[in-house]
C-alpha positions in Angstrom: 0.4 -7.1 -18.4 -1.8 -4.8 -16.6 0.2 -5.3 -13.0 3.5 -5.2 -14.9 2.2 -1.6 -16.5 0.8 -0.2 -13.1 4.6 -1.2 -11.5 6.2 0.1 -14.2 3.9 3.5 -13.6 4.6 3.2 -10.0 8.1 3.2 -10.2 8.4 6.2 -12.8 5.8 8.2 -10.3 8.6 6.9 -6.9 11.6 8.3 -8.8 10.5 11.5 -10.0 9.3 12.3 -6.2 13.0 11.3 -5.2 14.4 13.1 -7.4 12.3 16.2 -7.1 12.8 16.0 -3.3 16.5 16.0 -4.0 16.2 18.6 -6.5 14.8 21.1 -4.3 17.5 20.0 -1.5 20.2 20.3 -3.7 18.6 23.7 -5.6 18.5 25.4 -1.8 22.3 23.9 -0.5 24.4 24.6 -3.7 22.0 26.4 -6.1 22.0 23.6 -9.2 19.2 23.7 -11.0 18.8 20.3 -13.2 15.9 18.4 -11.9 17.4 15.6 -14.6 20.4 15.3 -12.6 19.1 15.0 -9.3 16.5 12.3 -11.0 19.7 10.0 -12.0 21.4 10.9 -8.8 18.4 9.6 -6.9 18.3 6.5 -9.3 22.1 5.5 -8.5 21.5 6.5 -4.5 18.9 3.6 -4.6 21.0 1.5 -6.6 23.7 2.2 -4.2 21.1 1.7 -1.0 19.8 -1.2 -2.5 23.4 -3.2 -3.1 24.6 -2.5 0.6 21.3 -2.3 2.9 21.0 -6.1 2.9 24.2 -6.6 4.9 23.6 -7.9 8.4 23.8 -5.4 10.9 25.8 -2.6 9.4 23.9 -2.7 6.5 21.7 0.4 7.4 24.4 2.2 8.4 26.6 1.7 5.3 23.2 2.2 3.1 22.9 5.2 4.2 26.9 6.5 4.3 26.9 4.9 0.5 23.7 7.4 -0.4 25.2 10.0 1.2 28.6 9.2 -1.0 26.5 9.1 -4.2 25.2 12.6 -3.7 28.7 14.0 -2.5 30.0 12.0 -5.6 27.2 14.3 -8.2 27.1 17.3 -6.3 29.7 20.0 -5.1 30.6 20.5 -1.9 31.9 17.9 0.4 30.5 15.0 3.0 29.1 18.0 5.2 27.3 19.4 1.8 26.1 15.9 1.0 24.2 15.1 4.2 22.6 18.5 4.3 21.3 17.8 1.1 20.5 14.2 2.0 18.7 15.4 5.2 17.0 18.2 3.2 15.3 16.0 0.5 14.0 13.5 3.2 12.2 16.1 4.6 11.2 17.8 1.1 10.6 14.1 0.3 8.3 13.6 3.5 6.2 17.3 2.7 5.7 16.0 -1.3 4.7 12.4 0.1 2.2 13.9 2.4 0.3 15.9 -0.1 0.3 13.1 -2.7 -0.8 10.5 -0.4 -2.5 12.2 2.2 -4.3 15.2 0.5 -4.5 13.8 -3.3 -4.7 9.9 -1.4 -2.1 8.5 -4.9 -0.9 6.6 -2.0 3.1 6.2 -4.0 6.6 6.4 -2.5 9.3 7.8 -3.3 12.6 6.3 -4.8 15.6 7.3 -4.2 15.0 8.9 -0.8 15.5 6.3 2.3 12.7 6.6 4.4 10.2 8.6 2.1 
């Protein structure tokens, strides 16, 4: 019960980092300012990373154009828009994940972001 409670905590911690990273991408690229809907948008990019990332040898590459698509899908804008955000939060992603881990040593992820 304890393990199940510390993933469950673990997970909740990994999302709102995604979605905070894509929060401040997207509040710098198109000026929104819902941190609630950059959270589910984060959710459904994972969701959409996770259901195409396991296919052999395009899989990376169509994880990441299906992420991308999830955030041109929530926010305004267009493919060009989407990718700066995308490359935006994974550095905003990388900066929040460094001062958790590194300074504050939480040592937790973030979901929602590839490669945070």
């Amino acid at each position: 019960m304890v393990a199940l409670v510390g993933s469950l905590v673990a997970f909740v911690v990994a999302l709102l980092v995604g979605g905070l990273a894509i929060f401040a991408s997207a509040r710098v690229i198109v000026d929104v300012e819902d941190y609630s809907y950059a959270t589910v948008t984060a959710l459904l990019g994972a969701i959409a990373w996770a259901l195409t990332s396991w296919i052999p040898l395009l899989g990376p590459i169509l994880a990441l154009i299906a992420w991308i698509w999830v955030i041109n899908w929530r926010y305004p804008g267009g493919w060009g828009t989407a990718a700066a955000i995308g490359f935006i939060a994974w550095l905003a992603a990388l900066a929040i994940l460094f001062v958790l881990n590194t300074v504050l040593r939480l040592g937790v992820g973030a979901f929602g972001v590839p490669g945070a």
